[in-house]
N, C-alpha and C positions, 0 to 999 in steps of 0.2 A: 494737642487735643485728645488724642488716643489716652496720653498716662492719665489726663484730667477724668476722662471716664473711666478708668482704672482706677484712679484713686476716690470718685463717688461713689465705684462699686463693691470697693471693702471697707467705705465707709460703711454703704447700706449692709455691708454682711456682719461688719465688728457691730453695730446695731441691731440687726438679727439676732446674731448669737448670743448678746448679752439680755436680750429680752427670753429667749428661750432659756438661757444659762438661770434666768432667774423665775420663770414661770418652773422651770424642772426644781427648785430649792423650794421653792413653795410644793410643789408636790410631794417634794422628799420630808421634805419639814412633817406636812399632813401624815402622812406613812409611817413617819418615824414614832409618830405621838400617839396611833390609831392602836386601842388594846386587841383590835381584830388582824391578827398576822396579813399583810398586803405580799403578791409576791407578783414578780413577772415569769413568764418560762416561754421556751420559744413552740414550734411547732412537734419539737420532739418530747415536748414536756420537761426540758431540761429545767432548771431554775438557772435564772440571769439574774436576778434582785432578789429579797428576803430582806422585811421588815424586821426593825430589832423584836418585836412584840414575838418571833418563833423562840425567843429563849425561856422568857415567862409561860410559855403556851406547852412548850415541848422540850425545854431542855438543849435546844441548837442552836448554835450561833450560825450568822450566814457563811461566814468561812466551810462550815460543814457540809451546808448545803447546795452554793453554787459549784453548778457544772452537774447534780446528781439529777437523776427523775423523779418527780413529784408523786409520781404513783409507786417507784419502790416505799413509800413512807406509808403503803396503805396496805391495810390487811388484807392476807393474801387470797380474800374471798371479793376483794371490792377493787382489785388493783387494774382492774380493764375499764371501772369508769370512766376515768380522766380521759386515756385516751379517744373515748366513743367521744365525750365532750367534746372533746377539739374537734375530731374528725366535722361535729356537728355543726360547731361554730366556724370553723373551714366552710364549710360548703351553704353557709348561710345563715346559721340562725343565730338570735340575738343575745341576751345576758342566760345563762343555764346555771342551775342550783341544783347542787350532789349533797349526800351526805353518805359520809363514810367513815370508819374508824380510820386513825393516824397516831403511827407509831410514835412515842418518846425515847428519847436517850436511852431511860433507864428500862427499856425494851414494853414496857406498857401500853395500852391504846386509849385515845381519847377519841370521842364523837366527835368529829366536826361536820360544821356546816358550811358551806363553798361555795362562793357565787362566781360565775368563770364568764369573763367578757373578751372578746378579739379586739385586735387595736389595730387597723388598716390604716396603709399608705394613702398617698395620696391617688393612688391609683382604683384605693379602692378594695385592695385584698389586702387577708388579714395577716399579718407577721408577728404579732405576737399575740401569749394569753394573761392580762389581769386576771390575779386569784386571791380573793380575799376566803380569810379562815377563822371562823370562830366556833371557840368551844363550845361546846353544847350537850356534854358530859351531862352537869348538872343539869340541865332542863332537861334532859331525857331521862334521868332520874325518877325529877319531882313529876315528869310524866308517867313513870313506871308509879309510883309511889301514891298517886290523885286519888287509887281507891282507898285510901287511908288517909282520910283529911287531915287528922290530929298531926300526924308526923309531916306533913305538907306544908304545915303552918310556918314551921322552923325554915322557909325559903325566903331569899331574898327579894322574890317575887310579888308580885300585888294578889293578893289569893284571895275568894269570892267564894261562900258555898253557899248557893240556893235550893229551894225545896222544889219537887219535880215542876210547881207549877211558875216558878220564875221568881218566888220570895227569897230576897236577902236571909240567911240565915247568920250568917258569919263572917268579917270580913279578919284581915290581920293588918299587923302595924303598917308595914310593907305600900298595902293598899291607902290606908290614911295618907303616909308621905307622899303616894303619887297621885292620889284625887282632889287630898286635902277635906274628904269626907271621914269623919269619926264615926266608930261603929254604930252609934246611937242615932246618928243623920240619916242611915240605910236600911238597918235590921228593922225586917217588915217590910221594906219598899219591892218593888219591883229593881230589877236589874236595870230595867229604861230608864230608870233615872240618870245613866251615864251616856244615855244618848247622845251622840254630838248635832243631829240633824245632818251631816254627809251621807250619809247611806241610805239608799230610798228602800222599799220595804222586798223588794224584790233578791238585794242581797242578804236581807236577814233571814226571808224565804230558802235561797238554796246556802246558808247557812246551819238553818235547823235540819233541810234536809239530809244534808252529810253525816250530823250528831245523829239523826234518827238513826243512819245506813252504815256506822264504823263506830259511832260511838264516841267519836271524837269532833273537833273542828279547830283548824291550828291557821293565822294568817295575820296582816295587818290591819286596822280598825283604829277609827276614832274616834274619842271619848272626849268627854266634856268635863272638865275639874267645877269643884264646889267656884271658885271662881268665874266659872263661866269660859276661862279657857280653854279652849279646843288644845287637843294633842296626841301624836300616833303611839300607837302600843301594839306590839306584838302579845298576842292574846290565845291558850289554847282552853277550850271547854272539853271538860270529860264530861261523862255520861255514869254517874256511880249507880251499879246495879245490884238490888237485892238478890238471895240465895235463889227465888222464883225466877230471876230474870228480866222482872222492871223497872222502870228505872225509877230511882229514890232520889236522890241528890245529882245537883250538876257543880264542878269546883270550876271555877274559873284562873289560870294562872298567865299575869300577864306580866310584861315588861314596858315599862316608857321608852323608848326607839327617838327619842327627839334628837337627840347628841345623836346618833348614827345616821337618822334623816338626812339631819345639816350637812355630815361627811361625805355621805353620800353626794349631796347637791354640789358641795363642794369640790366631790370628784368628778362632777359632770362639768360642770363651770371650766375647771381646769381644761378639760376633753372637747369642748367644744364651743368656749366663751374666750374671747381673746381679752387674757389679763388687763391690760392697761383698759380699757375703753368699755368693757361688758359688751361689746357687740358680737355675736356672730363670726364663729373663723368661719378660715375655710372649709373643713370638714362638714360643718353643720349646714354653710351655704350651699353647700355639694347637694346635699339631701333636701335641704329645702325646694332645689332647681329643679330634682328630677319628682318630688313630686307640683310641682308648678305646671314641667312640660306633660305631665301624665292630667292634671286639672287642665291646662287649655285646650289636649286633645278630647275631653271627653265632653268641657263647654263650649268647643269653639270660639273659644274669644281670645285676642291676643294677649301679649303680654311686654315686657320691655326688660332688657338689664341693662343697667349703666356703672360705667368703669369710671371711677373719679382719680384721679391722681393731683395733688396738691402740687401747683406750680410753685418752685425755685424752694422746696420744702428745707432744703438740707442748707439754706442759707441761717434759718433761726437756731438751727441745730449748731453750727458754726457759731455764731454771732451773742447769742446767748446760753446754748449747752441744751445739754439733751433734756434735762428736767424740763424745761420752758416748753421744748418741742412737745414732750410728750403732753403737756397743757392744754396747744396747741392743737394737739389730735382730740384728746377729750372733748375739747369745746365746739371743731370741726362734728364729731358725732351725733352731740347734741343736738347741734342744729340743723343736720339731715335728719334725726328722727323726727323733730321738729316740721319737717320740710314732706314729707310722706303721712301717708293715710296709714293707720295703727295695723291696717293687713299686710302692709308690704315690709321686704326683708331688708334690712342696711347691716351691711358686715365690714368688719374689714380683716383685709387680707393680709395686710402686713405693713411696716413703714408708714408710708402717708399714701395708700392704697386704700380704696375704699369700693363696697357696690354695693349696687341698691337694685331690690329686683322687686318689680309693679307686675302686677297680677289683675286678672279680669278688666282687662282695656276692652274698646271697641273690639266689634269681630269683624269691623273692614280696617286692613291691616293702616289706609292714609289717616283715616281717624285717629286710629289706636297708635300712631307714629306723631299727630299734633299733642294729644295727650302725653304721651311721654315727652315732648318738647315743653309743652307745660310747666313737666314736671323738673323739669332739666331746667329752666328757666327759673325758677322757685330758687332752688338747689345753689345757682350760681349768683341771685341776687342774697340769699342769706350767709355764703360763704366771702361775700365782696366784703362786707359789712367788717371794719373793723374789730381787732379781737383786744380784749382787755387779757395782759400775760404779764399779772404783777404789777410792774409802775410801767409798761411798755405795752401801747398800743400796737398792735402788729395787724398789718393787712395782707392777705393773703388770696389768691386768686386759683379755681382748679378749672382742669382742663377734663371735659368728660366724653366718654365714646358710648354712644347708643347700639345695640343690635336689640331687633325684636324678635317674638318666639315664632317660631318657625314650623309650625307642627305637624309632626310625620316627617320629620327632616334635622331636627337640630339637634343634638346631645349636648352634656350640659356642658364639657369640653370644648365643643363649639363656639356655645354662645358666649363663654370668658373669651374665646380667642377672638370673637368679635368683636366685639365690644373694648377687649384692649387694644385693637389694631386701630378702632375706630378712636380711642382716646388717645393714641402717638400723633393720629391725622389732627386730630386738636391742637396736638404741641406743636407740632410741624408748623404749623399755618398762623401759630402767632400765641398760643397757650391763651386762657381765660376765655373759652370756648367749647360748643358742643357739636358734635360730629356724628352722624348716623353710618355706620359701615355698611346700609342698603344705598348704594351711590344716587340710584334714581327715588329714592326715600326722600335721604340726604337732599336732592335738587327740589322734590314738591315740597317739603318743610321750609329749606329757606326762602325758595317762592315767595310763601305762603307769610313770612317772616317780614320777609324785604316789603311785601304789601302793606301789611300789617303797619311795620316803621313808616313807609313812607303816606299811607293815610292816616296816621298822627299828624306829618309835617302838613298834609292839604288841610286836615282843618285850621290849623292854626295861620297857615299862608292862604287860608280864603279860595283855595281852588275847586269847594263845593258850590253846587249853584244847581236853584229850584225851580224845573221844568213844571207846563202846566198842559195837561190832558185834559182838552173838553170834553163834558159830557150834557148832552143832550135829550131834550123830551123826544115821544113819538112823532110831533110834526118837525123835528129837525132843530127846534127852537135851545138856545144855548141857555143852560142852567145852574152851569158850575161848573169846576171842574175838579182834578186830585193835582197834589201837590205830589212831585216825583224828584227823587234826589237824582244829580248827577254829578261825576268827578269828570272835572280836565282834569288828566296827570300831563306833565312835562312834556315829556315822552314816548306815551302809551297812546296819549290821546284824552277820547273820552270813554272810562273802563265803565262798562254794563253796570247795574246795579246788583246783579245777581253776582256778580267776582266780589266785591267789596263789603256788601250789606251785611252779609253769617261773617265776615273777619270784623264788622263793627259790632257785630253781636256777643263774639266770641271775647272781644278783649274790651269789653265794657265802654266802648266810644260812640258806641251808639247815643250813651247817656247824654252826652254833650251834642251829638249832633243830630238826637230827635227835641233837644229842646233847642237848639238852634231854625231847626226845620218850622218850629212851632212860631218861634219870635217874627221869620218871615212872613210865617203865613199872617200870624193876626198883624203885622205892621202893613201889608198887602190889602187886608180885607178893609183898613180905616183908608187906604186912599181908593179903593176900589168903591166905596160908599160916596165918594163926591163925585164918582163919573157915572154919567145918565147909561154909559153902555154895560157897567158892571158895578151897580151897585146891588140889583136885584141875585149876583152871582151868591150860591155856596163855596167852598174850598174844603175839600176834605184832605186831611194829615193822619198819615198810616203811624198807628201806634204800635214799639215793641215791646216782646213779651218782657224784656229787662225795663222799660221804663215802667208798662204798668204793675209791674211787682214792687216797684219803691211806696213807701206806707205815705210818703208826701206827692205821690203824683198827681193826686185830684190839686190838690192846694197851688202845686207848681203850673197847672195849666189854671184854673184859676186866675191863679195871681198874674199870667201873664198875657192872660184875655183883660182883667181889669187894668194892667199897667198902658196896656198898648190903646185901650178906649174901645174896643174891637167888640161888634154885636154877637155876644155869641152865638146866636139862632142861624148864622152864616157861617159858623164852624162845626166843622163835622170830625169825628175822630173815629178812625176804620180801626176796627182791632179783629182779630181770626180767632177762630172756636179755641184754637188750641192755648191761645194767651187765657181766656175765660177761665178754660176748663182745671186751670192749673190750680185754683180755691175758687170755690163758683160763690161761694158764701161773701166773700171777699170783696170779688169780682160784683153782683149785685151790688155790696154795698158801695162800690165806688161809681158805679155806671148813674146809682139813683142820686148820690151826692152830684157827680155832674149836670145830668137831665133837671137838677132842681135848679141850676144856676142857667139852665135854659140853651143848653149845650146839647146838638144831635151826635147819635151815635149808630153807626153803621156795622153792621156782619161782615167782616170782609170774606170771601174766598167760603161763603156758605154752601151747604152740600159735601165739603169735603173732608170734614171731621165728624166728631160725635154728634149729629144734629139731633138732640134727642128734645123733641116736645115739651116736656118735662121740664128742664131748665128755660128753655126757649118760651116756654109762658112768662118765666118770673124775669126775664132780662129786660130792662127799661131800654127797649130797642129804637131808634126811628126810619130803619134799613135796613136790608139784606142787599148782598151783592151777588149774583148766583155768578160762580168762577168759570173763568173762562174754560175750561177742560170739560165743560158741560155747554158752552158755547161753540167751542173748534166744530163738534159733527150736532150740533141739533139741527139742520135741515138734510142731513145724512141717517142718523142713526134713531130711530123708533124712541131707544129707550134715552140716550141724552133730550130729546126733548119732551115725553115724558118726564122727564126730572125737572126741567123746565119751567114745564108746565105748574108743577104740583108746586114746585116752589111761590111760584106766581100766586098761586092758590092759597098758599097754606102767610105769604105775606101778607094778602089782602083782608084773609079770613083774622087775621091780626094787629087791623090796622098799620100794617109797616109800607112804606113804599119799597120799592122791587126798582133794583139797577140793575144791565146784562153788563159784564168789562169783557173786554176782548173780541169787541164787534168789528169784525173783517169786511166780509162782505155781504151785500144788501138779501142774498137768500138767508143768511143768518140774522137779518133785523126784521123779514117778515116774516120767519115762522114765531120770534121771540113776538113779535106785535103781536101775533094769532092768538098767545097765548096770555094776550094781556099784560106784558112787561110794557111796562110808560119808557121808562127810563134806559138811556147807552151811552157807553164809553167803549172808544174802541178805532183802529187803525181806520175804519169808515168812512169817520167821521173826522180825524183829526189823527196825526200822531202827539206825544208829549211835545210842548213847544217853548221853549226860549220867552222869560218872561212879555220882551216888545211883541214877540211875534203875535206871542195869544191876546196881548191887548188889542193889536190888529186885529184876531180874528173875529175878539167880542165885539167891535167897533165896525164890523163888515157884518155879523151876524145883524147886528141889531140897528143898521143902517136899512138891510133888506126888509127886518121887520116893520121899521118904520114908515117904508114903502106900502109894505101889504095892508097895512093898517092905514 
C-alpha cells in the first residue's frame, strides 16, 4: 500500500514538473523574443537570467552578465536607484519604474526605462526581482528635440502639431500608419477626433493641467483609429513656447504599445493564470482570499471555500495519457465556472485540485452553510454528468470539503487547511461527496439534507395528509375551516409543519405538494356539497410565494376547480403580504383573474408586513386574517388590541370580512368580539383535526344547531 502511494506521488510530482517545466518554456520562449531586455536578479541585485535582447540593446551577452549587479551598469550618478527599488519592493510595494542611464560594452550610455516587480513565494515574500529594460535613448531625444518640429518629423513615432488652441496643423507618415488617418482627414480638425471615449473628462482635466505646470505630459492613453478601432499608445505632448514665453504650438509624439500590452498581459497570465485551464493559481487565489476575508469583515456576511478534488483522477491519466487527462480538467473547469455566480472565484491549484470561493452568503452563518451546500450540490450534479474525451465517454466523480469564512479569526492559510481536511473526510467516507470541516455545521446541513431526501420519498409514498381546523362565526356556529398539511414520517412521527414547509419551499416541492393540497381540497368540497352538515362549509388553502410566482398559476388552480366540478365560492386561497408584494402589479392581475372566476381570496398573517392602504385599496380581497401575534396579548396589551381593533375597522370600512387565527382562550374571543371581529380560528375552538374527525365535528356542530332551531 505504502510504495502504491509512493508511486501516485511521483506520479503527481513527474506531472507537476512537467507542466511547470513547460509553463517556464513558454515564459522563456516570450523573453527570449521580447525586444525589451527581461532580466531576473536576486535580492542583492545580482542578475540570475538576461534576456538575449541585452546584446542588441547593450552590446552583452548573458554570460557577461550573470553573477554581476545590475546597478554597476548604471551611471555613476543613478547607481543607488535599483537598490532603493528593491529595498521598496521588499518591504511592500508593487510594480516601480526607474529611469537611468545604462552603460554599453563599448563603454557609452544609453536611457533606459525599467519596470522592477517582486516575485514571492508562496509564503508570501518576495525573493526575487523581474526587470524589464527598454531603450529610450531615442524617445528622449525626439523629446529634447519637440521644440523643433521640422527635425521631429524624421521620428519613427506618430507625431501631431497643433496650434495653441487644439487645431491639427501637421501630422507625419508615422501617424497615418498608426491611425490610418491621412493628413488631409485631420489638418483643421481638433485633436478629439482621436478620442477613443475611455477617458472621462476628468482625466484630460488633470492632463492639461500638468502641460500648463511642466510643459509637458508623458503616459498611456487610448485612441480611436479611422477604423473605429480602439488601441493604447504611449503619447508625450510638449508645450512649444515662443521667444515671449507663450505657448504657440503643442507636438504630440506617440507610440502604438499594442504588442507590448499583449506581452504584458501575457506576462501576467503566466504569473498568475494557470496554463492549462485559464483559471486562477494559487498565487492570485491567495490574494483574492484575503481580500474576500477583509470584504466579509467589513460586510458581515459570510462566505464559503470549497476544496474539490477529482476522485480516482490518475486512473484517465493511466488508461488514456495525460493529453486526455488534461481534457478532462479543461472541461471539469468549465463546468464549475458554469456552476457559480460570475462574482465568485474557481482556481485551480494544481493536478485535479480545484477551489471555488462564494462571497457575500448569508450573515447567519446556518444559512450561509445551506447556500454553500447549494452550491456544493450544483457542483457535484454537473461534475457527475458524463465527459465527452475524444471517442471516450469518461465519468467522473469529485469529492469536496467546505470551510466557511470565519471573521476575525481565519487567515487565508486556514481556510485552505480547512477546507482540504474537510475534502480527505469526503474521500475517507466513500469519495463523491461533501463534507463541511464545522462538525456541528456539517450535522445541521445533513439534517437538513436527510429531511430534505426523505420528504421527496413522503410525497411520493403518500405519507402527507390534510388536517382540518374549524373556524367559526361569533355565535360559535361552524363556517369552514383551513386546510393544514401534515407529514407522518416512519420514524419521527408526525413532524410540525414548520420543520418541513421552508425545506419544501427551499427545494421547490412545495410545487407538487401545494397542488396536491389543492386537488384535496376541491375533491373534498364536491363531496362536502351532498352533505346537509357541510355543504354550506368554506375551505381555505394557503398559497406559496413559489406557487404564486408561476405565470400559469391562475390557470392551474382554475383548471383544477373546473376538473374536480368544485364551487369555487367555497374555496378560499390565503396568500401573506409578502408573496403580493414581490410584483404587486402582477399580483393584482392574478387575484382579479381568480375573483372573476368567482374564487375568495384571503390576507393571510395581515398586520405583519407592509400593510400599506395604498396597495390594499387595489387588491381584489374578500378577507383579512389579523395574525395571531396580535392575537397571543390582545386581552393583555393596550396596543395589540388596538391593532385589532383598527384592523377590524379598516376591513369593514372595505367591505372585506375579518378572521382572528390563533384563538386560545375565551378572554381573547371577547375582547376580538368587542371589537367587532365576526370570525375564529383557533385552539378554542377546535385544534386542526384528522379528515373523520372534523366531519364528526361538522356533523355535531350542526346536529346542536338543528336543535336550536
Amino acid at each position: 500500500m505504502k510504495m502504491s502511494l509512493a508511486i501516485d506521488d511521483a506520479t503527481e510530482r513527474a506531472l507537476f514538473e512537467r507542466k511547470l517545466q513547460e509553463s517556464e518554456s513558454r515564459y522563456r520562449l516570450l523573453a527570449d523574443n521580447c525586444s525589451d531586455m527581461i532580466a531576473c536578479i536576486d535580492l542583492e541585485g545580482r542578475y540570475l537570467y538576461v534576456s538575449p535582447a541585452s546584446y542588441p540593446l547593450f552590446g552583452q551577452t548573458d554570460c557577461e552578465l550573470i553573477g554581476r549587479r545590475a546597478s554597476d551598469f548604471a551611471h555613476p550618478e543613478e547607481r543607488d536607484l535599483l537598490p532603493a527599488v528593491i529595498r521598496d519592493i521588499v518591504g511592500g510595494s508593487g510594480v516601480r519604474t526607474l529611469t537611468f542611464r545604462r552603460a554599453c560594452k563599448d563603454g557609452s550610455y544609453r536611457w533606459v526605462e525599467s519596470r522592477a516587480q517582486g516575485v514571492r513565494d508562496m509564503a508570501g515574500r518576495v525573493t526575487q526581482i523581474i526587470l524589464t529594460a527598454r531603450d529610450i535613448s531615442e524617445r528622449r531625444k525626439i523629446e529634447e528635440e519637440l521644440r523643433i518640429a521640422a527635425t521631429a518629423f524624421e521620428a519613427q513615432q506618430g507625431l501631431v502639431i497643433s496650434a495653441a488652441d487644439g487645431t491639427i496643423l501637421k501630422v507625419n507618415k508615422a501617424f497615418t500608419e498608426i491611425t490610418g488617418y491621412a493628413a488631409a482627414d485631420v489638418v483643421g480638425q481638433r485633436a478629439s477626433v482621436l478620442k477613443s471615449g475611455r477617458h472621462n473628462d476628468a482625466f484630460f482635466r488633470a492632463m492639461w493641467d500638468e502641460i500648463g505646470k511642466t510643459g509637458t505630459w508623458r503616459g498611456e492613453i487610448w485612441n480611436r483609429r479611422k477604423s473605429g478601432d480602439v488601441f493604447p499608445e504611449y503619447l508625450i505632448i510638449t508645450a512649444v513656447r515662443g521667444p515671449a514665453g507663450d505657448v504657440t504650438h503643442y507636438v504630440g509624439a506617440f507610440t502604438d504599445i499594442t504588442e507590448h500590452k499583449a506581452a504584458e498581459r501575457e506576462i501576467e497570465r503566466l504569473a498568475f493564470y494557470d496554463p492549462l485551464t485559464r483559471l486562477p493559481n494559487r498565487r492570485l487565489l491567495h490574494d483574492r482570499l484575503e481580500q474576500a476575508l477583509a470584504g466579509a469583515a467589513r460586510s458581515n456576511r459570510e462566505g464559503a471555500l470549497m476544496f474539490i478534488d477529482l476522485d480516482n483522477f490518475k486512473t484517465i491519466n493511466d488508461t488514456l495519457g495525460h493529453d486526455k487527462g488534461d481534457e478532462l480538467l479543461c472541461q471539469v473547469a468549465e463546468r464549475l465556472q458554469a456552476s457559480v455566480r460570475r462574482t465568485d472565484t474557481v482556481a485551480r491549484l494544481g493536478g485535479d485540485e480545484f477551489v471555488v470561493m462564494l462571497e457575500d452568503l448569508s450573515c447567519g452563518r446556518t444559512e450561509a452553510a445551506h447556500q454553500a451546500r447549494a452550491v456544493a450540490d450544483k457542483i457535484l450534479a454537473a461534475l457527475r454528468k458524463p465527459h465527452q474525451i475524444g471517442t471516450y465517454e469518461w465519468e467522473s466523480t469529485p469529492s469536496i470539503g467546505i470551510s466557511l469564512f470565519k471573521q476575525g479569526r481565519a487567515s487565508v492559510e486556514d481556510l485552505l487547511r480547512e477546507a482540504d481536511l474537510a475534502m480527505y473526510t469526503a474521500k475517507n467516507e466513500g469519495r463523491n461527496g461533501v463534507r463541511f470541516f464545522d462538525p456541528e455545521m456539517q450535522s445541521t446541513v445533513l439534517a437538513r439534507t436527510t429531511l430534505a431526501t426523505e420528504l421527496h420519498d413522503a410525497v411520493e409514498r403518500g405519507q402527507l395528509e390534510v388536517f382540518y381546523q374549524p373556524q367559526v362565526d361569533r355565535d360559535g356556529a361552524l363556517t369552514g375551516a383551513e386546510a393544514l398539511l401534515r407529514w407522518h414520517h416512519p420514524v419521527r412521527g408526525l413532524v410540525p409543519p414548520d420543520e418541513f414547509i421552508p425545506i419544501a419551499e427551499e427545494t421547490a416541492l412545495i410545487l407538487p405538494i401545494g397542488q396536491w393540497v389543492l386537488e384535496m381540497a376541491c375533491a373534498r368540497l364536491v363531496l362536502w356539497a351532498d352533505q346537509e352538515a357541510t355543504r354550506h362549509l368554506t375551505l381555505s388553502v394557503n398559497v406559496s410565494a413559489c406557487q404564486f410566482r408561476q405565470s400559469d398559476f391562475v390557470r392551474q388552480v382554475i383548471g383544477t376547480v373546473e376538473r374536480h366540478g368544485a364551487d369555487p365560492g367555497k374555496l378560499k386561497l390565503e396568500l401573506t403580504e409578502s408573496v403580493l408584494l414581490d410584483d404587486i402589479n402582477d399580483a393584482i392581475a392574478k387575484m382579479r383573474d381568480m375573483k372573476a372566476h368567482g374564487l375568495s381570496i384571503s390576507l393571510d398573517d395581515f398586520g405583519t408586513g407592509y400593510s400599506s392602504l395604498a396597495y390594499l385599496r387595489s387588491l381584489p380581497l374578500s378577507e383579512l386574517k389579523i395574525d395571531r401575534s396580535f392575537v397571543t396579548d390582545v386581552h393583555t396589551d393596550p396596543q395589540a388590541a388596538a391593532i385589532a381593533k383598527t384592523i377590524v375597522f379598516l376591513g369593514q370600512s372595505l367591505g372585506l370580512s375579518v378572521i382572528a387565527e390563533g384563538v386560545e382562550t375565551q378572554s381573547q374571543r371577547d375582547v376580538l368580539h368587542s371589537t367587532g371581529c365576526a370570525d375564529f380560528q383557533g385552539y378554542l375552538f377546535s385544534r386542526p383535526l384528522p379528515l373523520a374527525d372534523f366531519e364528526n365535528y361538522a356533523r355535531h356542530c350542526h346536529g346542536i344547531s338543528s336543535k336550536d332551531g
